[in-house]
C-alpha positions as CSV (number, residue, x, y, z in Angstrom):
1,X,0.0,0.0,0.0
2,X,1.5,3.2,-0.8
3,X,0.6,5.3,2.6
4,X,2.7,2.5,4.1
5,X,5.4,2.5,2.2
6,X,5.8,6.9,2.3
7,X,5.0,6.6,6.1
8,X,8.1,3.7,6.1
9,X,10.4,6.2,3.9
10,X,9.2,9.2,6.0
11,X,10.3,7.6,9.4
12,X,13.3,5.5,8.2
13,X,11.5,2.4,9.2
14,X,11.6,-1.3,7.2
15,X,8.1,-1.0,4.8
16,X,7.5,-4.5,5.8
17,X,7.0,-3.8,9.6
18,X,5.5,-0.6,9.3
19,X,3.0,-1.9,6.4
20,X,2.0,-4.9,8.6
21,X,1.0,-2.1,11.5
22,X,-0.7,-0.2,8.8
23,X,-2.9,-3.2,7.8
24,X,-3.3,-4.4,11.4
25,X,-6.9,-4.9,12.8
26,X,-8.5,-2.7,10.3
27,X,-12.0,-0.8,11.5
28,X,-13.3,2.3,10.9
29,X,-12.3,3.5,15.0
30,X,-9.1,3.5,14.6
31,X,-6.7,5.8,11.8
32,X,-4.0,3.4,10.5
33,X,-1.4,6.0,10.9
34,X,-1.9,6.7,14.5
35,X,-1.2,2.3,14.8
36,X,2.2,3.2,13.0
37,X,2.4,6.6,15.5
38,X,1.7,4.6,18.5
39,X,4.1,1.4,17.5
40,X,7.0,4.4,16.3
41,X,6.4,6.1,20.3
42,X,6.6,2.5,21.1
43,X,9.9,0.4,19.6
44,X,10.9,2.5,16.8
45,X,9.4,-0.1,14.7
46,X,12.2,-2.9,16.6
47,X,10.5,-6.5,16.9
48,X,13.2,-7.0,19.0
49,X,12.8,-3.9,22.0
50,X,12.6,-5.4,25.3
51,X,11.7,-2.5,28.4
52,X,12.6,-4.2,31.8
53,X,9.4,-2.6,34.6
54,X,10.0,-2.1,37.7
55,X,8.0,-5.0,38.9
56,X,10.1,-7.4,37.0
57,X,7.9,-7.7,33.8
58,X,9.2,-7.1,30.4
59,X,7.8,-5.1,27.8
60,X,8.7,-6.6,24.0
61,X,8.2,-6.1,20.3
62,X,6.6,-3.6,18.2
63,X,3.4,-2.7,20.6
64,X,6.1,-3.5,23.5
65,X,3.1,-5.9,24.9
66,X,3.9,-6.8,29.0
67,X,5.1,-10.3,29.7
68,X,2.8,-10.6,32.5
69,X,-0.4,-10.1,30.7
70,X,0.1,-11.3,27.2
71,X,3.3,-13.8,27.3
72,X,1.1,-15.7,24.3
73,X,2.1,-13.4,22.0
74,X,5.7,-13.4,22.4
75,X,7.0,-15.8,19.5
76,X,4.2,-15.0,17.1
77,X,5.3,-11.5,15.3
78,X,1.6,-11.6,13.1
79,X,-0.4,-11.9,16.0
80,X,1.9,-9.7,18.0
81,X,0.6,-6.9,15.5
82,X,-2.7,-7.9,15.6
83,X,-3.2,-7.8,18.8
84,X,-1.4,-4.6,19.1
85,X,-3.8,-3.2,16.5
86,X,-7.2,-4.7,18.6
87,X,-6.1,-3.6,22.1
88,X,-5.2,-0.1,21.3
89,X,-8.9,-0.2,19.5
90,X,-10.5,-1.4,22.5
91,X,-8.7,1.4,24.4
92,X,-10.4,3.6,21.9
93,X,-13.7,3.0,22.3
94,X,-13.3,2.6,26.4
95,X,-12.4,6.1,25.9
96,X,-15.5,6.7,23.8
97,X,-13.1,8.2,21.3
98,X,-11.0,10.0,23.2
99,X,-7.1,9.6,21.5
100,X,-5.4,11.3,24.6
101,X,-7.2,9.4,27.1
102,X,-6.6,6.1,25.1
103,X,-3.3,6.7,24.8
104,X,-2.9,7.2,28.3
105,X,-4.8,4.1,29.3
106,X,-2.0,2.1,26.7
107,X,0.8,3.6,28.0
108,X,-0.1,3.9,31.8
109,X,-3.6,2.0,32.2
110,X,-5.0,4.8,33.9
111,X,-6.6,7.2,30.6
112,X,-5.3,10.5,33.4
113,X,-1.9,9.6,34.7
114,X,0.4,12.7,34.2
115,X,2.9,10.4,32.8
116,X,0.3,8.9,30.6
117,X,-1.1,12.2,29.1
118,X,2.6,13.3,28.8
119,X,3.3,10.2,26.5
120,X,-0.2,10.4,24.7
121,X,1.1,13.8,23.9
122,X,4.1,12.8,22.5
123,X,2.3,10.0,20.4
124,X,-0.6,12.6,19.1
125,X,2.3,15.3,18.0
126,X,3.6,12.6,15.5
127,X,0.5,11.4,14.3
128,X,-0.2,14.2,13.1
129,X,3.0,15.1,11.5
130,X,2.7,11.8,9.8
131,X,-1.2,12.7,8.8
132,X,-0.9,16.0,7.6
133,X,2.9,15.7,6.1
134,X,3.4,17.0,2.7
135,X,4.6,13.7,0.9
């Protein structure tokens, strides 16, 4: 798809990972460049990122999914991104369409943690260089 592929040029990323997070769990809730904004905030489009919590529990791959609460995805790269794609949509409509408080909720679980809005911030500036760049 060519959106992919210019997103993947624009942010220096592979145009295989970055058009698998584009095509991820399509629906009409969810843009498919703020899935590629979100995943960028993320890993930096690196299957391999690991974050080590505080509490011991890792955070991996592309969506950086925790070990503790989804260690079924951690081999499977397609239904890493899938899953990705549906979670961030469920977080979505929790927030009755609210990007900043979904965000929030991904990053944090709590849609008004400080650091959560602070990240949600970060992921909502890209998206929308990404969305209103001049390709």
């Amino acid at each position: 798809m060519l959106t992919a592929l210019l997103l993947a040029l624009c942010l220096h990323r592979p145009a295989p990972l970055v058009e698998s997070v584009y095509q991820a769990g399509q629906n009409p809730f969810v843009d498919p460049v703020l899935r590629v904004a979100t995943v960028e905030a993320e890993s930096q489009f690196n299957p391999r990122a690991v974050n080590v919590n505080r509490d011991g529990s890792t955070d991996w791959g592309l969506w950086q999914l925790n070990s503790r609460w989804h260690p079924q995805f951690r081999d499977d790269q397609v239904m890493h991104v899938e899953y990705g794609a549906v979670e961030l949509l469920r977080r979505v409509l929790e927030a009755r369409g609210d990007l900043r408080s979904a965000l929030s909720a991904w990053n944090t679980g709590n849609p008004k943690s400080a650091r959560g809005q602070e990240y949600a911030s970060r992921v909502l500036v890209l998206y929308m260089q990404l969305k209103w760049a001049r390709w």
